[in-house]
VOPAGU-2260 file (C-alpha; in pm, 1 decimal, decimal comma):
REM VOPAGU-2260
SITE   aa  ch    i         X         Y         Z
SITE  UNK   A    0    5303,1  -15950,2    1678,5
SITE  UNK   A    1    5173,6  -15581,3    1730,4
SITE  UNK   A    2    4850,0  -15555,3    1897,5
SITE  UNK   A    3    4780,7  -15242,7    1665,7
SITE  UNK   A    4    4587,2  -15230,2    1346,7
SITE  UNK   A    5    4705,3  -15122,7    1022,0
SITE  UNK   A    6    4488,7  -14905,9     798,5
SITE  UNK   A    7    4387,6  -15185,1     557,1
SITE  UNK   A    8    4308,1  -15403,8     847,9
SITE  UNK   A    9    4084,4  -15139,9     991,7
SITE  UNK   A   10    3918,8  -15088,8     631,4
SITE  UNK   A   11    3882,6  -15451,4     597,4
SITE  UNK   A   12    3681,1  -15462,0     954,8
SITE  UNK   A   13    3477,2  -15115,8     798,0
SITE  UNK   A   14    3381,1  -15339,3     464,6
SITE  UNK   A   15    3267,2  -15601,2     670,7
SITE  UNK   A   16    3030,2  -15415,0     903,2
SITE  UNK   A   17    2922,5  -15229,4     587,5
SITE  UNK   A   18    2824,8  -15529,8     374,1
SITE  UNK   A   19    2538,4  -15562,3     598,8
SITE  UNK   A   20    2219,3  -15467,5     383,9
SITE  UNK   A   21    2074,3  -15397,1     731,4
SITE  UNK   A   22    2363,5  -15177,0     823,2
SITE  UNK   A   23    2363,2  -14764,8     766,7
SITE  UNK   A   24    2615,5  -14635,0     522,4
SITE  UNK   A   25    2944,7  -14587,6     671,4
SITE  UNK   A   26    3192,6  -14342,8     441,2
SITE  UNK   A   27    3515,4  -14560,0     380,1
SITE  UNK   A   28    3836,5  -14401,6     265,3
SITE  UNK   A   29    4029,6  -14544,0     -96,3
SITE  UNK   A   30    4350,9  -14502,2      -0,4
SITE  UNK   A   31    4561,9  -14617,1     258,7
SITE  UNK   A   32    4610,6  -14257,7     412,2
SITE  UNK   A   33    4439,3  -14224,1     722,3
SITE  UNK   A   34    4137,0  -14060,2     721,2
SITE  UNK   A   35    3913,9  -13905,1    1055,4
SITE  UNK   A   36    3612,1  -14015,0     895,5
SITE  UNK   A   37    3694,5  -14379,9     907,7
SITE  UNK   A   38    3822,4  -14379,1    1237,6
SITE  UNK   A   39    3522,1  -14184,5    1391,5
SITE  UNK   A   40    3292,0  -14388,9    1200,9
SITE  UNK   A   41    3439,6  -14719,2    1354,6
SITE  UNK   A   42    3455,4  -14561,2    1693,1
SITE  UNK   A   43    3077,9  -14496,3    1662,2
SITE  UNK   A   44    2911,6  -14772,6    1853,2
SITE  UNK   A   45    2587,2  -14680,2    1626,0
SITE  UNK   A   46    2600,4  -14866,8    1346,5
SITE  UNK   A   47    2708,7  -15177,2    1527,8
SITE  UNK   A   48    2420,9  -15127,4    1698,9
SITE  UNK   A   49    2182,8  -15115,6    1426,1
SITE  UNK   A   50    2332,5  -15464,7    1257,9
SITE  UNK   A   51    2273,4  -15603,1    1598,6
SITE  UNK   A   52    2545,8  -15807,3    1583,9
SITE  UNK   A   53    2728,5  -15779,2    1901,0
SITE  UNK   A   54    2405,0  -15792,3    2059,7
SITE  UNK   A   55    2426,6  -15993,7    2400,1
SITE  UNK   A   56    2223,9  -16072,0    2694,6
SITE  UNK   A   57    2315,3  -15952,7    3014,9
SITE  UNK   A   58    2211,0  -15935,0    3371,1
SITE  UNK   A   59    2260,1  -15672,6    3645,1
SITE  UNK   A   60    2534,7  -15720,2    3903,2
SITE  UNK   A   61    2550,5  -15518,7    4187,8
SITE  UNK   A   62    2941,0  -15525,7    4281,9
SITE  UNK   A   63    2835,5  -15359,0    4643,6
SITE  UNK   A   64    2589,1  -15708,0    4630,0
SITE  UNK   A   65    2815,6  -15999,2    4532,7
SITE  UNK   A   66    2622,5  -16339,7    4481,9
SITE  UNK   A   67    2800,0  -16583,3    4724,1
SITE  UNK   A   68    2554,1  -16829,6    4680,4
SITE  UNK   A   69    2426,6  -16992,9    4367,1
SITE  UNK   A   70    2024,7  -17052,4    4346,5
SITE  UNK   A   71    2112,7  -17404,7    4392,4
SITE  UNK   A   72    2282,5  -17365,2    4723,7
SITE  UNK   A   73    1936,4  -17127,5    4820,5
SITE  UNK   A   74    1724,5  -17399,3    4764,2
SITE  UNK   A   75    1903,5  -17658,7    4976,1
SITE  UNK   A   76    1895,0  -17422,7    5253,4
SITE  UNK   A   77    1491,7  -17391,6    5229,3
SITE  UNK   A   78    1480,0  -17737,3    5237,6
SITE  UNK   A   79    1683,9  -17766,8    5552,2
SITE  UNK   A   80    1546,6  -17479,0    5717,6
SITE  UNK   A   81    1166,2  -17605,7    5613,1
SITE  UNK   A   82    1262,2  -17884,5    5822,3
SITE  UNK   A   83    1392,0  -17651,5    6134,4
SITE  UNK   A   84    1103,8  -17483,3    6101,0
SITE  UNK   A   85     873,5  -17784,1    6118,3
SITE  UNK   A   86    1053,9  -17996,7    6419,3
SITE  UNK   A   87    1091,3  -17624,9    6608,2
SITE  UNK   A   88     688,1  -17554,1    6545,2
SITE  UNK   A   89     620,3  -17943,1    6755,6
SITE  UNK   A   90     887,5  -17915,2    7024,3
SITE  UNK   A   91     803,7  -17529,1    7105,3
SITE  UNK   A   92     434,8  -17683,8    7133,1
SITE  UNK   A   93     481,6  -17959,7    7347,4
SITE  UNK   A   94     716,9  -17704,6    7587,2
SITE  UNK   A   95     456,7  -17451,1    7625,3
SITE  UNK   A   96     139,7  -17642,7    7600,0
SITE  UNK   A   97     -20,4  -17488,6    7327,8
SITE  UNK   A   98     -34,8  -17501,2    6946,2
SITE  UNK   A   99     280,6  -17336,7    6735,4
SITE  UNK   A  100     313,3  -17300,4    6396,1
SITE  UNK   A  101     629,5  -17174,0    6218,1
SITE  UNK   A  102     637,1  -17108,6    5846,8
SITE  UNK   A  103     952,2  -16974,4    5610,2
SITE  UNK   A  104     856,6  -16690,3    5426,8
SITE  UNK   A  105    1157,3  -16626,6    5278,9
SITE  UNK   A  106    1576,9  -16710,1    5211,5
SITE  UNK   A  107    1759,0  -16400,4    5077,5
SITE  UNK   A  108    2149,8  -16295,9    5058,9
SITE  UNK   A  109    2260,3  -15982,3    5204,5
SITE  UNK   A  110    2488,6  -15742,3    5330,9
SITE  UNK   A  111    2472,7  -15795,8    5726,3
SITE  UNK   A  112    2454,8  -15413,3    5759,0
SITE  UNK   A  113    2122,2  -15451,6    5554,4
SITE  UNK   A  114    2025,9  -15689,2    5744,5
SITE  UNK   A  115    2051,9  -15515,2    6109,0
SITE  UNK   A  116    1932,7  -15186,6    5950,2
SITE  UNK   A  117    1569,4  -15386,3    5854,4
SITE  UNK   A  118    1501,7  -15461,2    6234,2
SITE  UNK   A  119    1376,9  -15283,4    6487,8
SITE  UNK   A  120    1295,1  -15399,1    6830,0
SITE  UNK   A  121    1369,0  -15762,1    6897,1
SITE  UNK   A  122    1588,0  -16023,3    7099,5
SITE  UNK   A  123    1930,7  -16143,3    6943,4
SITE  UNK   A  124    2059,2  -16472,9    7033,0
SITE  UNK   A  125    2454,5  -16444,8    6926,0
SITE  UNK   A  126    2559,3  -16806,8    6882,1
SITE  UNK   A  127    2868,5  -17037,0    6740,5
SITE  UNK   A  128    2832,6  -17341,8    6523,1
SITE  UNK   A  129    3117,9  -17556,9    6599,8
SITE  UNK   A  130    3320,6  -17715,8    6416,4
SITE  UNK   A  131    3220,5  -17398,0    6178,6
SITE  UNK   A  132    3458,5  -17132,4    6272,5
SITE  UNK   A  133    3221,6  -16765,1    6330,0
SITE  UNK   A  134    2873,4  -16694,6    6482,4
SITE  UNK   A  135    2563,9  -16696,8    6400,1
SITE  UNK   A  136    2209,5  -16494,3    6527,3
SITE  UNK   A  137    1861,9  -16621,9    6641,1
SITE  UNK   A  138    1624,2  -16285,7    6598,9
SITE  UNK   A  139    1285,4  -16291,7    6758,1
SITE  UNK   A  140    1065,9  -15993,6    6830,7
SITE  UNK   A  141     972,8  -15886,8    7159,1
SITE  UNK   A  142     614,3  -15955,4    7105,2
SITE  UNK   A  143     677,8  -16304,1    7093,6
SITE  UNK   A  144     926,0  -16382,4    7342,1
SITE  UNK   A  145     704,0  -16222,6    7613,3
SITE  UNK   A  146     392,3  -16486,2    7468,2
SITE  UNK   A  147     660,2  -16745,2    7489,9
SITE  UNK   A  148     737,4  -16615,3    7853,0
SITE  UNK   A  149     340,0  -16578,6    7962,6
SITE  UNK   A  150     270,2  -16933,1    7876,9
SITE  UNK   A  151     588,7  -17075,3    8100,3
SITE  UNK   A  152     463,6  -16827,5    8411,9
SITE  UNK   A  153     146,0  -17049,5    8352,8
SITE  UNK   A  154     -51,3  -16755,1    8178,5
SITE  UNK   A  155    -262,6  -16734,9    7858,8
SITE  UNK   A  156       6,2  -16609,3    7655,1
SITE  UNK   A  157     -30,8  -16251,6    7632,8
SITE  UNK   A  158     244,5  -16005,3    7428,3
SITE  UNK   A  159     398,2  -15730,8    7681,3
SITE  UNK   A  160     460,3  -15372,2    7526,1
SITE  UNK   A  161     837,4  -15369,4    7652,0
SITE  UNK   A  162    1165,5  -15390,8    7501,8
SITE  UNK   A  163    1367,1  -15508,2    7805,1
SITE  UNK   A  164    1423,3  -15820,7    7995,1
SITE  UNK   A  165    1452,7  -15860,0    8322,9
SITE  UNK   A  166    1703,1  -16104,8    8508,9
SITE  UNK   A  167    1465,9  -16304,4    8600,4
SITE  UNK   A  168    1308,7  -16353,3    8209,5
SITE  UNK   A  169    1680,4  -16386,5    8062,3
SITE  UNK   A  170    1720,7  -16757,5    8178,9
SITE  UNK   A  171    1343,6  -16829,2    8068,1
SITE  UNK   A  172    1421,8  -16690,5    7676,2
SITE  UNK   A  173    1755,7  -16907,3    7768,5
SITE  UNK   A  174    1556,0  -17203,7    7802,1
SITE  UNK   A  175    1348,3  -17168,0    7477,5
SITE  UNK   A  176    1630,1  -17071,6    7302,9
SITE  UNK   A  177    1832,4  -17416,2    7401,9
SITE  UNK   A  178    1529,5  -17587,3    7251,4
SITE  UNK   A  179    1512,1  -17418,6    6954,1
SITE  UNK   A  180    1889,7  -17509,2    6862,7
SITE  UNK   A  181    1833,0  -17880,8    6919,3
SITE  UNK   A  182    1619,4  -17864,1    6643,9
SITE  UNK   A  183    1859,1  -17682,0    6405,6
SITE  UNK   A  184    2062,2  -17962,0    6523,9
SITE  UNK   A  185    1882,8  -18169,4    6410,4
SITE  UNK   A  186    1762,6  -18017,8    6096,3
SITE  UNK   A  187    2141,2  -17968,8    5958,2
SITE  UNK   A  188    2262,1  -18306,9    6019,2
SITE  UNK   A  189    2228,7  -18398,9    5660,7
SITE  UNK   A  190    2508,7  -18089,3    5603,3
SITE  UNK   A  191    2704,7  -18107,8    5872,0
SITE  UNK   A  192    2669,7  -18192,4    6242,1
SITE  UNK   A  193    2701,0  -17860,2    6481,8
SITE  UNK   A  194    2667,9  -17817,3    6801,3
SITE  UNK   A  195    2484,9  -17461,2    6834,6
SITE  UNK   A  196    2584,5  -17293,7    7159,8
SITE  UNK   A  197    2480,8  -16971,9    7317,0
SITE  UNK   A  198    2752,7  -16721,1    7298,5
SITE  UNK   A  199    2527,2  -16374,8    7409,3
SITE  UNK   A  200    2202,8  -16220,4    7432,1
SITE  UNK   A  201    2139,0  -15850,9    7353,2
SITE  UNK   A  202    1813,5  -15608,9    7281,9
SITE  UNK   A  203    1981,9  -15399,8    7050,7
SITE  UNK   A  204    2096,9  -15400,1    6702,2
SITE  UNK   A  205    2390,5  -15211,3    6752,8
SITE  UNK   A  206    2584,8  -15439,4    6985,9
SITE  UNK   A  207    2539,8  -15747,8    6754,9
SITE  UNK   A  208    2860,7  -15756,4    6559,2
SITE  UNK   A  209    2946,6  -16098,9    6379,1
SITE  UNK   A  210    3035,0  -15965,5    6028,8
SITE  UNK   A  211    3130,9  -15688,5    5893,4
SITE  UNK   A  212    2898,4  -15440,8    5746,6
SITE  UNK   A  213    2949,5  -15539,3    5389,7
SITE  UNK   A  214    2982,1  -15876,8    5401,9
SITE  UNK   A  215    2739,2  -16120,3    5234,5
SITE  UNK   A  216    2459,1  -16324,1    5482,1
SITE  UNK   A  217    2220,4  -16511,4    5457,8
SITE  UNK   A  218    1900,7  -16421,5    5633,8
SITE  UNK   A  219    1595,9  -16680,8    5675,8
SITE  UNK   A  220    1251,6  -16499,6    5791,5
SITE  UNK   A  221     983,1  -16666,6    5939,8
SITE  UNK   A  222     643,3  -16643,1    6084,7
SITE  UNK   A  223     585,6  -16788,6    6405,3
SITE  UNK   A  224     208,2  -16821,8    6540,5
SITE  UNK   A  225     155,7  -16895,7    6899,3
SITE  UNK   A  226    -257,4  -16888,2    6920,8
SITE  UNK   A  227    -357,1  -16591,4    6832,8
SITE  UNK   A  228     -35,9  -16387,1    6819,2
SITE  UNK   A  229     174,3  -16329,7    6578,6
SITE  UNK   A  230     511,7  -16193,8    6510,4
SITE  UNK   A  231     878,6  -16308,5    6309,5
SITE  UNK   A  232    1211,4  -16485,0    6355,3
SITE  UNK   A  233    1504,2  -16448,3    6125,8
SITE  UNK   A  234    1828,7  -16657,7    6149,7
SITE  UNK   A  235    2092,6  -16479,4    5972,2
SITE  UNK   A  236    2445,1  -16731,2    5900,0
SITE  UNK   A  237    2734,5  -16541,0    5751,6
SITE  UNK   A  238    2899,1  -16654,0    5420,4
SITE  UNK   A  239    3210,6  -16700,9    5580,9
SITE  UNK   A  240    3063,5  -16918,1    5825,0
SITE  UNK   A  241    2914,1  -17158,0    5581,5
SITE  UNK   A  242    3217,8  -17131,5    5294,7
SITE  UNK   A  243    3361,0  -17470,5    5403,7
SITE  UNK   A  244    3024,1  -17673,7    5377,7
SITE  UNK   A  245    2894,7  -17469,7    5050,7
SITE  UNK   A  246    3047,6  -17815,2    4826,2
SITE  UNK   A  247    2750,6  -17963,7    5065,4
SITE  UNK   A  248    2453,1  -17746,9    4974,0
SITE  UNK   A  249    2413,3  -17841,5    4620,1
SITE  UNK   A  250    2068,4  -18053,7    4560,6
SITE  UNK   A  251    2286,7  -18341,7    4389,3
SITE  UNK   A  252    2442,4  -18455,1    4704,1
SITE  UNK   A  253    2180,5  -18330,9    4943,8
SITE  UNK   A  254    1932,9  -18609,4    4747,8
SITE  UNK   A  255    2200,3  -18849,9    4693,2
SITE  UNK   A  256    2237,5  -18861,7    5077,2
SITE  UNK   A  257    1888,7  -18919,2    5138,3
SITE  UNK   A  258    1886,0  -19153,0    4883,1
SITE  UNK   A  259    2162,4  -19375,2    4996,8
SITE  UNK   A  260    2089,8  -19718,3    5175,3
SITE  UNK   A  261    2140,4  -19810,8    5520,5
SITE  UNK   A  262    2368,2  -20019,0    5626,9
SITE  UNK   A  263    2357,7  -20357,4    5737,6
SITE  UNK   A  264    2514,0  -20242,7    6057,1
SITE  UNK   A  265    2256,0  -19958,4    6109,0
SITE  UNK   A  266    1982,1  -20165,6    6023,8
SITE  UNK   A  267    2079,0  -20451,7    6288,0
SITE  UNK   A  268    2085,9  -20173,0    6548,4
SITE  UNK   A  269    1728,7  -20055,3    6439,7
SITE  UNK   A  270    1616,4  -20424,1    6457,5
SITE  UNK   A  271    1771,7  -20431,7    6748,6
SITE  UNK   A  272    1624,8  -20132,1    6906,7
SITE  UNK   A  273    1235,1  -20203,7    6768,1
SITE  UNK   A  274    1274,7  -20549,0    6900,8
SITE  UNK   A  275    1340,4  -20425,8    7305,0
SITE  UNK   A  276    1056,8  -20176,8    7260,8
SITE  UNK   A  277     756,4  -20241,8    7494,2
SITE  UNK   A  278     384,6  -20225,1    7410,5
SITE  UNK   A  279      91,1  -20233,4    7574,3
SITE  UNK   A  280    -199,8  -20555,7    7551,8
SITE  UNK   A  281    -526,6  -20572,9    7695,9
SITE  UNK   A  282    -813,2  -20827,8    7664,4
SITE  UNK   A  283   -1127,8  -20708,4    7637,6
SITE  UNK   A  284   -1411,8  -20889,8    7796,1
SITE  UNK   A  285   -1710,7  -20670,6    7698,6
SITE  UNK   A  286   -1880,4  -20368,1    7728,0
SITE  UNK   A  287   -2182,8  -20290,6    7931,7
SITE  UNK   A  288   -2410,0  -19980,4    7954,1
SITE  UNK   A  289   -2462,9  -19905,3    8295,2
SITE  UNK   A  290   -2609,6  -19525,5    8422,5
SITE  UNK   A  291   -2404,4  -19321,1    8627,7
SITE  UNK   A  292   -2659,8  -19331,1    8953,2
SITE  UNK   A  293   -2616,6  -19736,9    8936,4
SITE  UNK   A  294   -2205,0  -19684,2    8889,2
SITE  UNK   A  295   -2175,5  -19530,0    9147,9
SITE  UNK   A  296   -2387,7  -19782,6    9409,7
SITE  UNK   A  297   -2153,9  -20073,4    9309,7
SITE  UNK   A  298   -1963,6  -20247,8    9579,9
SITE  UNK   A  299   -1720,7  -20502,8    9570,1
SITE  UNK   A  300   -1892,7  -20846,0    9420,8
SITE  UNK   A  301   -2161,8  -20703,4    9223,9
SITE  UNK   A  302   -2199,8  -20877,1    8872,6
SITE  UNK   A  303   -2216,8  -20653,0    8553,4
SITE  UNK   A  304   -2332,4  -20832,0    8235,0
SITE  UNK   A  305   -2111,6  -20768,7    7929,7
SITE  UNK   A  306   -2265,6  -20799,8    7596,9
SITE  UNK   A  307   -1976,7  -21042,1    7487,5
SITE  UNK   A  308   -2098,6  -21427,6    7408,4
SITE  UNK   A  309   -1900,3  -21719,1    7594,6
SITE  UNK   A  310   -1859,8  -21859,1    7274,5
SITE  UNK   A  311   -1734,9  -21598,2    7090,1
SITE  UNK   A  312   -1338,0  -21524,6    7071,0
SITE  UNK   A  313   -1225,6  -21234,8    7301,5
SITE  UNK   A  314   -1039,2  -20933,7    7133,3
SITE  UNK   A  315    -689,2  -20864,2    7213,1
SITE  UNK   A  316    -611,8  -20472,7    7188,2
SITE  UNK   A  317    -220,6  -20325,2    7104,1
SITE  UNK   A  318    -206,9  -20000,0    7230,6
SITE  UNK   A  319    -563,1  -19910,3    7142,9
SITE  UNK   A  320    -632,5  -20125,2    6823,4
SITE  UNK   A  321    -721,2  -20438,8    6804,9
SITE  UNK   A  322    -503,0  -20695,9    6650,5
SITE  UNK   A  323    -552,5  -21083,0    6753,1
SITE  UNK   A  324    -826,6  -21305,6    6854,9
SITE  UNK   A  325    -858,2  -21549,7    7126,9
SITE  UNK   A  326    -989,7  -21709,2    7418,4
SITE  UNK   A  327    -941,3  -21706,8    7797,7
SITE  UNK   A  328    -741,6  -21991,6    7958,1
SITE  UNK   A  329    -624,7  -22129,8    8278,9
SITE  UNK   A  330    -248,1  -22269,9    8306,4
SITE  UNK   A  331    -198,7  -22368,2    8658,9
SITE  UNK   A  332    -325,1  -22067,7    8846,9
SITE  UNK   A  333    -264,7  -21820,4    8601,3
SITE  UNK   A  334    -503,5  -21658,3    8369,7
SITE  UNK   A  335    -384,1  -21670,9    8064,6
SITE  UNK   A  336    -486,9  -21573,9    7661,3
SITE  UNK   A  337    -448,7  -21821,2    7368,7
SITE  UNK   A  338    -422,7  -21618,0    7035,5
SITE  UNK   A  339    -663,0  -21827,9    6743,3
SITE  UNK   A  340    -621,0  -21556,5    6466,5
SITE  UNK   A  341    -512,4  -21220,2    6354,6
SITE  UNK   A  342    -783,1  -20935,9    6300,8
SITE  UNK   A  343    -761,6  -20780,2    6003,5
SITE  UNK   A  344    -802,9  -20402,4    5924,2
């Protein structure tokens, strides 16, 4: 069949557009002669136009920009990195002894030369995810890796105007940085389990080279508040680095495997594991007001009196909340507690 139109087909396609009240008069030829008119009038986007017939909707795509990620696939990865943010926030605060919040601000896809071109002056952390094939970067500014450093020398946790480390700082940032990759760990074992590793450390931009320029990233920015400073981190993951877990990322299966039941194996070994845990139990005789000149006369066999009532049932304290009633006993020669009844909340 011949992919070109004959005359009468082309007039037939002309009457069509032209029995459209809404349409604008378009001169048609009689005869089957061709005719310039006809041909410039059907070449004339205009009046298709006007019908509004061929009307679509359409979106702008930036071919320098390719989407390699769907907004599905974004989402999951806010939820995980919510999560790294959260567990990093407690275990930076117990390791430097005071209070650390980290927030996500945002999750965007880029091109990596982009990305390096929208930071200035900060630490990069070049590291693999095994068994993902590439690397990765940790980016934190300068402001906050000398707080981070402060607090571990034992100071208040004061920023430093410099943008160089010393040999002696390197392993300290080293350090921090180990802990802060347990917890993406631990964050992406719902995905996939890694095993983040340190591969380099540099100060500049420049010399951080794990994609090429126009290759599609993903960059996570945060806000990280250590007392009264505060500055950002970024973790930016290459698309080729996360292609083989991408089948992962959608919400579906991400809620599915939260969803999904333990075991009876798993839950044995939790069983099994709560059971061998050890807690603390006290008895508590009384309580007695006594002012801090007389506390600090008493000697060995002086008698306090406790407000508690021989009759009354003694509480027995887990931890530091008490749970069971009871008295005092003797078995033998040992002291010991006979439980009546549980307290209730």
């Amino acid at each position: 069949m011949s992919d070109i139109l004959s005359q009468s087909e082309i007039e037939a396609l002309l009457n069509s557009l032209n029995s459209d009240p809404e349409s604008s008069d378009v001169p048609v030829g009689g005869d089957h002669g061709p005719e310039m008119p006809n041909m410039a009038s059907f070449a004339d986007p205009a009046p298709v136009r006007a019908a509004g017939r061929f009307n679509k909707a359409y979106e702008t795509y930036d071919f320098r920009r390719p989407d390699k990620f769907s907004k599905d696939q974004l989402r999951t990865l806010q939820m995980l990195h919510e999560t790294f943010a959260r567990l990093a926030g407690s275990s930076l605060s117990a390791y430097l002894r005071t209070p650390i919040t980290i927030d996500l601000i945002s999750i965007e896809q880029v091109p990596y030369e982009e990305y390096l071109r929208s930071i200035s002056q900060s630490v990069f952390t070049v590291m693999s995810l095994p068994p993902l094939s590439g690397q990765a970067v940790l980016e934190i500014e300068f402001g906050l890796v000398f707080t981070m450093i402060d607090r571990m020398l034992g100071g208040p946790g004061r920023g430093i105007n410099r943008n160089v480390l010393t040999d002696i700082e390197r392993p300290l940032v080293r350090q921090t940085i180990e802990r802060v990759f347990s917890t993406l760990k631990t964050a992406w074992e719902g995905v996939v389990i890694v095993s983040p590793t340190i591969e380099g450390m540099e100060t500049s931009a420049q010399f951080v080279q794990i994609a090429p320029p126009n290759d599609i990233v993903v960059t996570i920015l945060f806000e990280v508040k250590i007392g009264n400073q505060r500055g950002a981190m970024s973790l930016c993951i290459p698309y080729l680095l996360l292609k083989p877990v991408t089948a992962k990322l959608s919400a579906q299966k991400w809620f599915a495997n939260n969803a999904r039941k333990q075991s009876s194996g798993s839950r044995r070994v939790l069983s099994y594991q709560i059971n061998q845990t050890s807690v603390d139990c006290a008895v508590q005789l009384g309580t007695a007001n006594v002012r801090v000149r007389d506390f600090l006369k008493l000697h060995p066999g002086d008698i306090l009196r406790l407000d508690q009532q021989t009759e009354k049932d003694l509480p027995m304290l887990v931890g530091d909340v008490p749970k069971f009633a009871g008295k005092p006993a003797l078995d033998g020669k040992k002291i010991v507690f006979t439980i009546t009844n549980p307290i209730e909340e």
